[in-house]
PATOR-869177 format. One line per field, with one value per residue: residue in one letter; x, y, z of N, C-alpha, C, O in turn; residue number from 1. Coordinates in steps of 0.05 Angstrom, whole numbers, m for minus. Layout:
% residues N
res (A_...)
n.c1 (X_...)
n.c2 (Y_...)
n.c3 (Z_...)
ca.c1 (X_...)
ca.c2 (Y_...)
ca.c3 (Z_...)
c.c1 (X_...)
c.c2 (Y_...)
c.c3 (Z_...)
o.c1 (X_...)
o.c2 (Y_...)
o.c3 (Z_...)
n (NUM_...)
//
This chain:
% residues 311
res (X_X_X_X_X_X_X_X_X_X_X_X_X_X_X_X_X_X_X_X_X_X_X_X_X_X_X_X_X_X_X_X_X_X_X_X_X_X_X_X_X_X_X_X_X_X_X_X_X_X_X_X_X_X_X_X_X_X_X_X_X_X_X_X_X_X_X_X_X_X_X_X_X_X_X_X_X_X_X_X_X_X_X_X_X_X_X_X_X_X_X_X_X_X_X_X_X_X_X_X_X_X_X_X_X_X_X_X_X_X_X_X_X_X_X_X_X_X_X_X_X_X_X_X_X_X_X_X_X_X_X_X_X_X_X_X_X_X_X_X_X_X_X_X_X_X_X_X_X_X_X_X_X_X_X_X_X_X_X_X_X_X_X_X_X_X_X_X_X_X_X_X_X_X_X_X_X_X_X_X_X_X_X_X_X_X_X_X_X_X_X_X_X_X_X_X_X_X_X_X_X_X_X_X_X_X_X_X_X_X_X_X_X_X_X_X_X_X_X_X_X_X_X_X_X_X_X_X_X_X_X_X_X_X_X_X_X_X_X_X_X_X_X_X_X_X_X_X_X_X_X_X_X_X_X_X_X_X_X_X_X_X_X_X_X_X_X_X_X_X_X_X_X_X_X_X_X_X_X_X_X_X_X_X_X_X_X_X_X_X_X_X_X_X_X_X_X_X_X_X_X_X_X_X_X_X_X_X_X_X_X)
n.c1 (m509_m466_m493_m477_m427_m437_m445_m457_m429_m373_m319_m288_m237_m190_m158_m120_m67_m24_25_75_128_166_136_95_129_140_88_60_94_93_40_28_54_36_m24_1_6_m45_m81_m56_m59_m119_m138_m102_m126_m179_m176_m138_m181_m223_m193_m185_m212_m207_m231_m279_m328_m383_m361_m307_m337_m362_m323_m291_m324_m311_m261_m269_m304_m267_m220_m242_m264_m215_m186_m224_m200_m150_m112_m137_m115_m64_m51_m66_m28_8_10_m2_m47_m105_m157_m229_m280_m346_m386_m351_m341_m389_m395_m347_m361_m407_m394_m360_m377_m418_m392_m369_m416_m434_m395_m399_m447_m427_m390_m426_m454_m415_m413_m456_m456_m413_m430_m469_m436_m412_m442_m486_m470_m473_m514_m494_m480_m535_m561_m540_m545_m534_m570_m587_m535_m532_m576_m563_m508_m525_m571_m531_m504_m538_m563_m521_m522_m566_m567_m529_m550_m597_m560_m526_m576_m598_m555_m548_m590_m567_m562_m518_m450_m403_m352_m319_m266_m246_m237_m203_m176_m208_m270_m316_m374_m380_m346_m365_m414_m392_m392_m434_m473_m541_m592_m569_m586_m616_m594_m549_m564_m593_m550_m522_m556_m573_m521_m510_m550_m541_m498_m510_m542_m510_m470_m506_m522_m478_m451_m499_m490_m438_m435_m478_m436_m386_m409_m420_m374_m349_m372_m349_m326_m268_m201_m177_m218_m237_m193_m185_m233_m234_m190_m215_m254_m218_m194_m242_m256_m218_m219_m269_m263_m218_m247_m301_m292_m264_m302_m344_m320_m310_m364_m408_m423_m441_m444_m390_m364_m319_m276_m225_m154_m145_m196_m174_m137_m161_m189_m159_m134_m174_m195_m147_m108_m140_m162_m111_m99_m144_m142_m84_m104_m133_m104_m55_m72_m98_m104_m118_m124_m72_m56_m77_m49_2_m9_m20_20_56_37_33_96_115_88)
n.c2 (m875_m882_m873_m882_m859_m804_m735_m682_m617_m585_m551_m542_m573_m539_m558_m537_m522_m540_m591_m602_m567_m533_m508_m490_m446_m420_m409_m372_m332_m315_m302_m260_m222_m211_m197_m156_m117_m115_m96_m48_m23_m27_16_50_64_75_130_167_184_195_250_264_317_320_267_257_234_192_147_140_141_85_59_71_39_m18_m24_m25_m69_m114_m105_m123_m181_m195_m201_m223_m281_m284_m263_m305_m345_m348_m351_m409_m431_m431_m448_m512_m524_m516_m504_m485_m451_m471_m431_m398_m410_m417_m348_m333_m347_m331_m280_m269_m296_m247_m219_m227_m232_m186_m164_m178_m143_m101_m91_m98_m52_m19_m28_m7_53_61_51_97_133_147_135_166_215_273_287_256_263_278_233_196_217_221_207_166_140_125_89_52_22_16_m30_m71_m85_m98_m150_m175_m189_m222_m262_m290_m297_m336_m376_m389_m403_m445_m479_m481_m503_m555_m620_m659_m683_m719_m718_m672_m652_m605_m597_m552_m481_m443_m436_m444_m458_m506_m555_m563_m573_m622_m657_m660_m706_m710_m704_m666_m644_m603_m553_m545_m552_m499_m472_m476_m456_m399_m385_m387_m351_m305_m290_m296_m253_m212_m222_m216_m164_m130_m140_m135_m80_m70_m74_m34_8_m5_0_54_79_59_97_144_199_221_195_199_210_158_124_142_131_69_64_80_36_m13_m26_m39_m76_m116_m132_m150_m195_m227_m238_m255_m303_m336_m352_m368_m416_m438_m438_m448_m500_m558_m602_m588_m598_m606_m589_m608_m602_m559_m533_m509_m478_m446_m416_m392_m351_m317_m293_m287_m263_m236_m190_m155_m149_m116_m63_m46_m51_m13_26_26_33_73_145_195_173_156_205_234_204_227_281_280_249_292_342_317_305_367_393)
n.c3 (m47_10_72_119_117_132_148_196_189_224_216_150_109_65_7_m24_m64_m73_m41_m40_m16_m36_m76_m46_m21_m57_m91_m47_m40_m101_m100_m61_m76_m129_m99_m74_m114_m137_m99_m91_m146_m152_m103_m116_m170_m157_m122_m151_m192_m162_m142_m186_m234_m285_m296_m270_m290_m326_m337_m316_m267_m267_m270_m220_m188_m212_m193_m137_m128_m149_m122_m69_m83_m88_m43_m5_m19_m21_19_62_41_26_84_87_49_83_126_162_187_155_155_162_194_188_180_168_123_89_97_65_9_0_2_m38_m81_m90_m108_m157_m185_m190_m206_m266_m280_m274_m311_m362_m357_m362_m411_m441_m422_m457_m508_m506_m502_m550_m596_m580_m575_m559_m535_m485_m432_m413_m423_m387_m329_m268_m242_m265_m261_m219_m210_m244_m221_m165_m180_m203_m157_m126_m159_m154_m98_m85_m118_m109_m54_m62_m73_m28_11_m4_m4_54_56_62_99_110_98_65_68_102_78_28_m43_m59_m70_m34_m17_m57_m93_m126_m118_m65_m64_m93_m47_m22_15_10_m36_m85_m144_m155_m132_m161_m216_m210_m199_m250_m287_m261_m271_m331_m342_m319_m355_m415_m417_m402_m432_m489_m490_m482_m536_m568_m555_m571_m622_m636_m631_m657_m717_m720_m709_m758_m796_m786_m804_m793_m790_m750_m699_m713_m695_m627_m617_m627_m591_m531_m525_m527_m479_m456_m475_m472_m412_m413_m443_m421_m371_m374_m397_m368_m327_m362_m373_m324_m293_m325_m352_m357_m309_m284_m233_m194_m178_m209_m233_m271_m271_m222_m242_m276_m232_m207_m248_m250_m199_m174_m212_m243_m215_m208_m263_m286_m269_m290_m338_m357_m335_m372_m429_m423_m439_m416_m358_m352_m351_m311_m277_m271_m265_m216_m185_m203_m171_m119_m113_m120_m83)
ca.c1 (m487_m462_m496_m452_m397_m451_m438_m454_m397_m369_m306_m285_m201_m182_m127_m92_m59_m3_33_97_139_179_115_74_137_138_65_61_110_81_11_37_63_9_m43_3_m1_m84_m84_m40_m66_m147_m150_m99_m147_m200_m161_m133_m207_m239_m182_m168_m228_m220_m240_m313_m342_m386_m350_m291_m356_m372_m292_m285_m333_m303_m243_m264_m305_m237_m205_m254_m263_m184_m182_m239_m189_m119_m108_m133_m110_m44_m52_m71_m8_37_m2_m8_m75_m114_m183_m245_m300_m366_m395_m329_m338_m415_m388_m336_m375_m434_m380_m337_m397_m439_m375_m362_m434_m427_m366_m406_m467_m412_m378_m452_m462_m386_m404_m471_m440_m392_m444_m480_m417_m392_m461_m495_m444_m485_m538_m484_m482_m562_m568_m519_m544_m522_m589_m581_m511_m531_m592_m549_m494_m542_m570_m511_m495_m570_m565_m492_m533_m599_m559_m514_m572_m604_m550_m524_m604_m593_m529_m544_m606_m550_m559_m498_m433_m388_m327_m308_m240_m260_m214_m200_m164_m229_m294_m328_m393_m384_m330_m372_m433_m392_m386_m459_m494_m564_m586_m558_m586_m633_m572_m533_m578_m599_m521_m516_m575_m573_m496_m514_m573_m533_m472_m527_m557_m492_m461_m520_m527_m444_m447_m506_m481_m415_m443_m476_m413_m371_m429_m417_m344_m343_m390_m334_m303_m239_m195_m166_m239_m244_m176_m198_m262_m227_m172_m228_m265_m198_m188_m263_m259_m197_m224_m289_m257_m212_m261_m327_m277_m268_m331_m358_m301_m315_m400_m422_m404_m463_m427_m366_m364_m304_m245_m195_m121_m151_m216_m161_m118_m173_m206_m129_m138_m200_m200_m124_m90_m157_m164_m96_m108_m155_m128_m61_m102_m153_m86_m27_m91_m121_m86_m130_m118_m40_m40_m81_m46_22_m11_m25_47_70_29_52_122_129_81)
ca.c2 (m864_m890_m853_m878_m841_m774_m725_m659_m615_m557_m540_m557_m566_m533_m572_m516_m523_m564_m596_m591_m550_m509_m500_m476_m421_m402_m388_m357_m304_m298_m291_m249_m196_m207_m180_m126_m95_m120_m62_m19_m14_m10_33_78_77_95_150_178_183_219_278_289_331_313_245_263_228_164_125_134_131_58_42_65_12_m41_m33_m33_m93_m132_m103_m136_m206_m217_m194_m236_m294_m281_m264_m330_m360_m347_m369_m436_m437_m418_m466_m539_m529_m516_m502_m458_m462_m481_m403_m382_m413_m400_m329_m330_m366_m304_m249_m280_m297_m227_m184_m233_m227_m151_m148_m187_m130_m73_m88_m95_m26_0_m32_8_72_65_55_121_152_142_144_197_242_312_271_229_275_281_206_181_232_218_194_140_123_113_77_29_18_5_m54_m83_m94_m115_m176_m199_m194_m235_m286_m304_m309_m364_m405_m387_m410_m474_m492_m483_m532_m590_m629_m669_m688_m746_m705_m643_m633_m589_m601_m528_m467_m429_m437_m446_m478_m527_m569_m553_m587_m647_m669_m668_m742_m712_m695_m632_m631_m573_m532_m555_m541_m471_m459_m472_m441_m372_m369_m384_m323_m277_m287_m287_m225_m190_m213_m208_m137_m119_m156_m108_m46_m55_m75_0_23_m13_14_86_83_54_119_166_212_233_174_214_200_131_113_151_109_52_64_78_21_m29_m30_m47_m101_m130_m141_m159_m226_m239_m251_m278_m318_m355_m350_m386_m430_m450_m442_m448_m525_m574_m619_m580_m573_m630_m580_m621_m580_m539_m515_m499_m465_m425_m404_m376_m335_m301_m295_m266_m254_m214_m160_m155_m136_m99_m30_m52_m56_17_51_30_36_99_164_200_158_160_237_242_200_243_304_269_253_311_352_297_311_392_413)
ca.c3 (m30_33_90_144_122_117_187_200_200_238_193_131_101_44_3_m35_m98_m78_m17_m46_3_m59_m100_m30_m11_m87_m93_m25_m48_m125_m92_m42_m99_m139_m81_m66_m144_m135_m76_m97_m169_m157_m89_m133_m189_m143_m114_m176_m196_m134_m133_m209_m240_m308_m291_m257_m318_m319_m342_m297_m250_m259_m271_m202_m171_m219_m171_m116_m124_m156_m88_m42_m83_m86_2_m1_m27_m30_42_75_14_32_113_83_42_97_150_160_195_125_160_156_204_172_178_154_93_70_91_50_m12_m11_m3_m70_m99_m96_m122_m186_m197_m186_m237_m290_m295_m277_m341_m381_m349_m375_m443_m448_m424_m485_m529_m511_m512_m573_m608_m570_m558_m556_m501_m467_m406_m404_m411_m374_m314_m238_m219_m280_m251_m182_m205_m252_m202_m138_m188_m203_m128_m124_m174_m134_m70_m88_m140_m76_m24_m63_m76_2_25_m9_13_80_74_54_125_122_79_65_82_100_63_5_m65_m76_m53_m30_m11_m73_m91_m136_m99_m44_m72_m89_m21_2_22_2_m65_m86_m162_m149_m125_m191_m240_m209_m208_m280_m300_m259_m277_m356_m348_m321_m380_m434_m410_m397_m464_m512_m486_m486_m558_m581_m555_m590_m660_m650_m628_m694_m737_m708_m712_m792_m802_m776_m828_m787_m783_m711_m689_m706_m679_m605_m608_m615_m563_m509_m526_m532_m451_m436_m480_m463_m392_m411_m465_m403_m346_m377_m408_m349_m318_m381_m372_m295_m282_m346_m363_m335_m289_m280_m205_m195_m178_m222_m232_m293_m254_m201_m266_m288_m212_m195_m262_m249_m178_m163_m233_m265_m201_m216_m293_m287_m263_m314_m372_m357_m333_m385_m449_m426_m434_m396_m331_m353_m358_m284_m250_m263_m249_m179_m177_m198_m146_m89_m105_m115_m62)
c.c1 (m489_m469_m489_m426_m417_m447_m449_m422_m391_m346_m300_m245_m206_m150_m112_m92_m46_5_63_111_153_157_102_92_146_111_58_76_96_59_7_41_43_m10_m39_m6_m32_m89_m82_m61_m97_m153_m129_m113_m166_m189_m151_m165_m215_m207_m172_m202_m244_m226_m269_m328_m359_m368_m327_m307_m353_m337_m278_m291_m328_m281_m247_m276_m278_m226_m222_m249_m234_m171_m207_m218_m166_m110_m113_m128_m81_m29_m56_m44_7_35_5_m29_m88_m155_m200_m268_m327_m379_m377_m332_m354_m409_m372_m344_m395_m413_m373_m364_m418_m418_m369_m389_m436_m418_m378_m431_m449_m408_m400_m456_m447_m402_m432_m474_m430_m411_m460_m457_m413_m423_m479_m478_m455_m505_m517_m491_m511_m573_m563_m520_m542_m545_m594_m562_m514_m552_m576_m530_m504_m555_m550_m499_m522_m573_m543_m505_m551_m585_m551_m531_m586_m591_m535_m555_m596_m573_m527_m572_m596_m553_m530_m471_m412_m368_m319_m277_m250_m224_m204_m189_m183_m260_m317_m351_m401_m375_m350_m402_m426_m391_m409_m466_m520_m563_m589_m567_m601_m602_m553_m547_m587_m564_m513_m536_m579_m542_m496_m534_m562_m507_m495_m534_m540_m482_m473_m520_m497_m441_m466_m492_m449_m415_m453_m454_m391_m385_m422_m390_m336_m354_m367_m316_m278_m222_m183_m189_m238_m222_m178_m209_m256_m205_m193_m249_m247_m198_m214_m271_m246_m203_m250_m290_m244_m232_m284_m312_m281_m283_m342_m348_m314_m337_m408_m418_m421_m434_m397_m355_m340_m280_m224_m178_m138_m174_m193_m151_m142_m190_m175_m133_m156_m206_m173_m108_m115_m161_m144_m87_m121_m149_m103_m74_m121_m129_m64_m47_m103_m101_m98_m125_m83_m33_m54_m72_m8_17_m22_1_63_69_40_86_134_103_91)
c.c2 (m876_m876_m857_m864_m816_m763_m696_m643_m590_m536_m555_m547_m563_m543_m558_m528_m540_m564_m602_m558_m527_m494_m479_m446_m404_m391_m377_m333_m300_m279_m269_m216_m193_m190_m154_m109_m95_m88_m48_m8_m7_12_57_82_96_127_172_194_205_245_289_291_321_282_234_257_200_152_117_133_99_47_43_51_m16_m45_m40_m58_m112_m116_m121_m161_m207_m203_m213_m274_m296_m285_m303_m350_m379_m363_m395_m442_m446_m438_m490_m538_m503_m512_m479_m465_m461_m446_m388_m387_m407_m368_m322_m331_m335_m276_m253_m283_m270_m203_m201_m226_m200_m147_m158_m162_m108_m75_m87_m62_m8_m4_m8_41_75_79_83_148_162_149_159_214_276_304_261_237_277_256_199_200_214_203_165_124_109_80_39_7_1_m28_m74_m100_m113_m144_m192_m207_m223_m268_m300_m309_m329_m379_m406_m412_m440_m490_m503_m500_m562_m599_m642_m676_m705_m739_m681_m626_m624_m587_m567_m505_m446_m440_m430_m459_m501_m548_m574_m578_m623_m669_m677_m694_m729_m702_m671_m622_m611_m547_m537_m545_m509_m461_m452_m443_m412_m362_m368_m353_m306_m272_m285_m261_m201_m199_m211_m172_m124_m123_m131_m82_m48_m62_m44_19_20_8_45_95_83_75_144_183_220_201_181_200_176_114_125_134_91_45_60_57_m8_m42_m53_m74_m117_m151_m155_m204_m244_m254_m263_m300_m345_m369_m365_m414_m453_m469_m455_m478_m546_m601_m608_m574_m597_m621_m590_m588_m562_m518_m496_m479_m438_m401_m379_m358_m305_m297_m282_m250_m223_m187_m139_m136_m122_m62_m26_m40_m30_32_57_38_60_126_187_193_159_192_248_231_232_263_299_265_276_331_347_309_346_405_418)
c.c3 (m2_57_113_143_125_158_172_202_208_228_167_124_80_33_m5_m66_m94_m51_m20_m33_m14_m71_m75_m28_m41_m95_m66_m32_m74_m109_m81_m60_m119_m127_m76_m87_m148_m114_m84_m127_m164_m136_m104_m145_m175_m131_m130_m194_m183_m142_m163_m221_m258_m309_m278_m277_m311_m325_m322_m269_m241_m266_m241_m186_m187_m195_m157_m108_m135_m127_m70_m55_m81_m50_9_2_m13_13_55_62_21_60_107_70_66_125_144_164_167_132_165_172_177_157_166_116_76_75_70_11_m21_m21_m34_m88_m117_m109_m145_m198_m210_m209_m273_m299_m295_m306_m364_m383_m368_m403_m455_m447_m440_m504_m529_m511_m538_m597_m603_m568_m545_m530_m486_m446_m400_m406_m400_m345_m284_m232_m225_m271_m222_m189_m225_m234_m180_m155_m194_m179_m123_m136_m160_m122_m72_m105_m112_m51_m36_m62_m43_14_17_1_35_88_73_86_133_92_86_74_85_85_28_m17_m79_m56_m34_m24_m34_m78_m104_m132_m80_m46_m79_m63_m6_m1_3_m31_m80_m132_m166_m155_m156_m215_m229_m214_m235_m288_m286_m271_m312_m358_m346_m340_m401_m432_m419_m421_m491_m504_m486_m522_m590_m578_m567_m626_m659_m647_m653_m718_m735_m715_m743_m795_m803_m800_m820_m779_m745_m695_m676_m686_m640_m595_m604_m588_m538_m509_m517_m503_m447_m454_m485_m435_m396_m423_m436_m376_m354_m389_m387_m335_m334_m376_m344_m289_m315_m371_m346_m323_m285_m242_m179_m188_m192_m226_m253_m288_m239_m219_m254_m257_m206_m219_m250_m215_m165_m181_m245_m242_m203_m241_m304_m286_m278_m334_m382_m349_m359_m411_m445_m424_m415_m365_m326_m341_m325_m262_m247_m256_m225_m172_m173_m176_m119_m80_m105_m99_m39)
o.c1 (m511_m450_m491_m409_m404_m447_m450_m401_m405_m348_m308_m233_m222_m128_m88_m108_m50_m1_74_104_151_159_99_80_156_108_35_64_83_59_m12_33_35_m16_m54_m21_m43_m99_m100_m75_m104_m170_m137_m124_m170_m203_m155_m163_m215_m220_m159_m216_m268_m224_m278_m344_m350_m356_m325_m295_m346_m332_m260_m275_m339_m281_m237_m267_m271_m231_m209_m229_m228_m148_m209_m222_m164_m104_m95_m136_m76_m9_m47_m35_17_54_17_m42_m80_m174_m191_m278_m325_m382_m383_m328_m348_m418_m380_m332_m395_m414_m382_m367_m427_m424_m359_m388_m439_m428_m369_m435_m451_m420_m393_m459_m456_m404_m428_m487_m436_m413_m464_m459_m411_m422_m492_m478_m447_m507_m527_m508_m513_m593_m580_m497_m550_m541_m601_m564_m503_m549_m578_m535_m496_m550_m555_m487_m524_m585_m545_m510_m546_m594_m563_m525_m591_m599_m535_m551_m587_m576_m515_m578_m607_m544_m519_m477_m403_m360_m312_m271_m260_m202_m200_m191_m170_m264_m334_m351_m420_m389_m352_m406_m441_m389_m410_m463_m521_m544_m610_m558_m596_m595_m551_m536_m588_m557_m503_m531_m589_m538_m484_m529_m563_m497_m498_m529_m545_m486_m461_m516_m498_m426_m459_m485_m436_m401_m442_m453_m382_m374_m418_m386_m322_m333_m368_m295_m263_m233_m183_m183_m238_m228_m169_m205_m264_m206_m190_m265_m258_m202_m211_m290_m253_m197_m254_m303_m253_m228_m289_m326_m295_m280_m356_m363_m324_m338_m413_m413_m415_m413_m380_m344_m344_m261_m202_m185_m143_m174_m194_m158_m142_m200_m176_m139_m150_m230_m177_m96_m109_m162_m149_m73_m117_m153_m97_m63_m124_m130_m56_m37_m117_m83_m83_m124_m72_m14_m43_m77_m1_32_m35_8_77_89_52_96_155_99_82)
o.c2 (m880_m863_m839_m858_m799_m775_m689_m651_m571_m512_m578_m527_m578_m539_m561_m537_m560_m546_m606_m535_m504_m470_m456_m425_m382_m368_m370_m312_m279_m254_m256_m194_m170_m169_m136_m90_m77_m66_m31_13_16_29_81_103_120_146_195_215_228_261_309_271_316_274_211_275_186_145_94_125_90_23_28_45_m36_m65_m62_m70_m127_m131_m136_m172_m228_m198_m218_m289_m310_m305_m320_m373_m403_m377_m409_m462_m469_m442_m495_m550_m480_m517_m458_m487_m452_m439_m368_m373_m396_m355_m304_m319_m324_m260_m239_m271_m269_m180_m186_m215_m193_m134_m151_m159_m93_m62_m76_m49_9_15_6_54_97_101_93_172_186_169_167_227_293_317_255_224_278_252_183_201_191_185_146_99_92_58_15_m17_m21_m49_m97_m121_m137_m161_m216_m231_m242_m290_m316_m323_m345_m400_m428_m434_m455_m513_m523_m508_m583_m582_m638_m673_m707_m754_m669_m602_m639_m580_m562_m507_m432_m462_m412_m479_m515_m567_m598_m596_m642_m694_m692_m703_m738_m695_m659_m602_m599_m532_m516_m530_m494_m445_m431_m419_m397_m340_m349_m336_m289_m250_m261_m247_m182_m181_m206_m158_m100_m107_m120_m67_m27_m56_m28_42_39_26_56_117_100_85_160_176_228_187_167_182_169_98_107_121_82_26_40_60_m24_m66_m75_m89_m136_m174_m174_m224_m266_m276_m284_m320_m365_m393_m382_m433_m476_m493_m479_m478_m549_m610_m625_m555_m601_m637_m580_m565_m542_m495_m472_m457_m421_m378_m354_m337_m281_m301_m267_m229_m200_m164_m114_m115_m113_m44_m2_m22_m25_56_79_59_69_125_196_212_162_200_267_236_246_272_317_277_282_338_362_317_352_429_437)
o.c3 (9_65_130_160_113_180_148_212_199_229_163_130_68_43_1_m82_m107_m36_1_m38_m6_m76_m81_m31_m43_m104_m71_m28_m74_m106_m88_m53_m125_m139_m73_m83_m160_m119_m90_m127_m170_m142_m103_m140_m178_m137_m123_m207_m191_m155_m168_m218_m259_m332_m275_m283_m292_m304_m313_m249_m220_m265_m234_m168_m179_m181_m151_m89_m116_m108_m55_m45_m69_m42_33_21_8_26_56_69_22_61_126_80_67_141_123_147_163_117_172_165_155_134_154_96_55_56_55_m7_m42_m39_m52_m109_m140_m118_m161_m220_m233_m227_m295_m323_m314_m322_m385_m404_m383_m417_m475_m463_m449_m513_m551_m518_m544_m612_m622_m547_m530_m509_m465_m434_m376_m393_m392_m334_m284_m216_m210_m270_m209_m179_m220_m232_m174_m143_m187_m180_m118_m122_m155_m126_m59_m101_m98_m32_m18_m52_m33_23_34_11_42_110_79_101_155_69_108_93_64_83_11_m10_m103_m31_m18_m35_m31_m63_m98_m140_m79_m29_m76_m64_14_m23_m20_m45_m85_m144_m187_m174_m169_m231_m248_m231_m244_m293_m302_m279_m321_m375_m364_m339_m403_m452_m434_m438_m512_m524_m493_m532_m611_m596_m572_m645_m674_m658_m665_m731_m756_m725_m754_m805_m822_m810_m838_m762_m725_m680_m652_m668_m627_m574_m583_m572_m524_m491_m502_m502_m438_m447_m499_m434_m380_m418_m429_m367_m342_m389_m390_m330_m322_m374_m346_m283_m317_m395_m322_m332_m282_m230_m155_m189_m187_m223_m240_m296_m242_m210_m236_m260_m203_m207_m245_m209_m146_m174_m251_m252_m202_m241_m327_m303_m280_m347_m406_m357_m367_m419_m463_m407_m398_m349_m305_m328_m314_m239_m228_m238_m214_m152_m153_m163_m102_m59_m94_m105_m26)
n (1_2_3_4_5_6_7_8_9_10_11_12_13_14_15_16_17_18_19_20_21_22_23_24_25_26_27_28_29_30_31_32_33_34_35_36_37_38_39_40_41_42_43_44_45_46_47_48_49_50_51_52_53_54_55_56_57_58_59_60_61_62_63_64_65_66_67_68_69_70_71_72_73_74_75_76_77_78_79_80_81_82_83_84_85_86_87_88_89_90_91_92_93_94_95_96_97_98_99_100_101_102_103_104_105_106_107_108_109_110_111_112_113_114_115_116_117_118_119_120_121_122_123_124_125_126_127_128_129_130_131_132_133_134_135_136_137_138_139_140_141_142_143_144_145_146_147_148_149_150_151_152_153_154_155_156_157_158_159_160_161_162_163_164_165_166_167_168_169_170_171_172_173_174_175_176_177_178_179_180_181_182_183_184_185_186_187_188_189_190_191_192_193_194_195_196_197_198_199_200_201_202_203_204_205_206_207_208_209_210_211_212_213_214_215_216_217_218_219_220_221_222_223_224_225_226_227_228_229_230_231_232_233_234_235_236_237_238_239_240_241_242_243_244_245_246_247_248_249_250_251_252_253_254_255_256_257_258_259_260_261_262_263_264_265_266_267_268_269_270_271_272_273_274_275_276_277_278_279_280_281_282_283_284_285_286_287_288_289_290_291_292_293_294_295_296_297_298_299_300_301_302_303_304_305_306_307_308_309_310_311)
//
């Protein structure tokens, strides 16, 4: 590599999606409506949650910190996402961006053990049922929960630490709508396969982990369900199962898709495809696919409406 082009650098440009003046004030407005239903839908969930009763359950426990992490990563995004659309000046100071990079980074990690968490909740639901409440006790939920945040945190401070020993880079315009790290990595002068191969390899550990362990706990949850003598039962079991594994096919989906692909870290249009997925469409889908699938969540939010409107 040429180390006369290699500099230190103080910001970096983000190219976007497109420079097409129709395409930029067409996804500026989708995006735009997109984020609002991203808000609106998980701080309602959360909200809906905290003030109706019959929802003081785990499970609507750890479904209320799925939201709110999908609220922070797509305000993490979307917002200055948007200012880059809507701009010509397309830039992020340098601190802006390893900030931005740990924040986005430590709530997908987050959302990958939350949902491990949800899937093992199920499983003691559905096959404990007479224990659920004495396994599944508050001090278990906090202590599950608080890990979950714990593995974002710690995953994202190594690959942060590393990042920030890159000394210098060939250019600062970055091929992607965000401050991501694999774009991010193509740009350094020095030699960045350390940081590459830990990327792969902590983002392959923590999808193994989280889907051998989602994968067991719903073979005992299938097994449990074929067992069932009331077909009412079984159809129940599967309804409340249906949602959490709707979201779960959608987002590691991608995530497999993205990290999990040795040399993938090249932003081409289909990286770009699949990051706009999982990054503004899935926070999105999330609170859609636990509100319109759950009747429970259906039947509290109207008695929140209804309250709203005849008190």
């Amino acid at each position: 590599m040429d180390k006369k082009n290699c500099t230190t650098v103080t910001e970096f440009f983000l190219l976007g999606l497109t420079d097409t003046l129709e395409l930029r004030v067409f996804f500026s407005l989708l995006f735009l409506l997109i984020y609002g239903v991203t808000v609106l839908g998980n701080l309602g969930m959360i909200a809906v949650i905290q003030v109706s009763s019959r929802l003081h359950t785990p499970m609507y426990f750890f479904l209320s910190h799925l939201s709110f992490v999908d609220f922070c990563y797509s305000t993490i995004i979307v917002p200055k996402m948007l200012a880059n659309i809507l701009n010509e000046y397309k830039a992020v100071s340098f601190l802006g961006c390893m900030v931005q990079f740990y924040s986005f980074c430590t709530c997908v990690v987050t959302e990958v053990y939350l949902l491990t968490v949800m899937a093992y909740d199920r499983f003691l639901a559905i096959c404990s049922p007479l224990l659920y409440m004495v396994s599944m006790s508050q001090k278990l939920r906090m202590l599950l929960v608080s890990g979950c945040y714990l593995c974002g945190t710690v995953c994202s401070l190594i690959h942060l630490c590393l990042a920030l020993e890159i000394p210098s880079y060939r250019s600062n315009v970055i091929n992607h709508f965000f401050c991501d790290l694999p774009p991010l990595l193509s740009l350094a002068c020095s030699d960045v396969t350390m940081n590459e191969l830990l990327l792969y390899t902590v983002a392959t550990f923590n999808e193994v982990i989280s889907i051998v362990i989602i994968l067991t706990s719903y073979l005992f949850i299938l097994i449990t369900i074929l067992r069932m003598r009331s077909a009412e039962g079984r159809r129940k079991a599967f309804a409340t199962c249906a949602s959490h594994l709707t979201a779960i096919a959608v987002f590691h989906g991608t995530i497999l898709f993205i990290y999990c692909r040795p040399g993938s870290g090249n932003s081409t249009s289909t990286d770009k495809v699949a990051s706009v997925f999982y990054t503004i469409v899935i926070p999105m889908l999330n609170p859609l696919i636990y509100s319109l699938r759950n009747k429970d969540v259906k039947e509290a939010l109207r008695n929140v409406l209804r309250s709203r409107i005849f008190s």
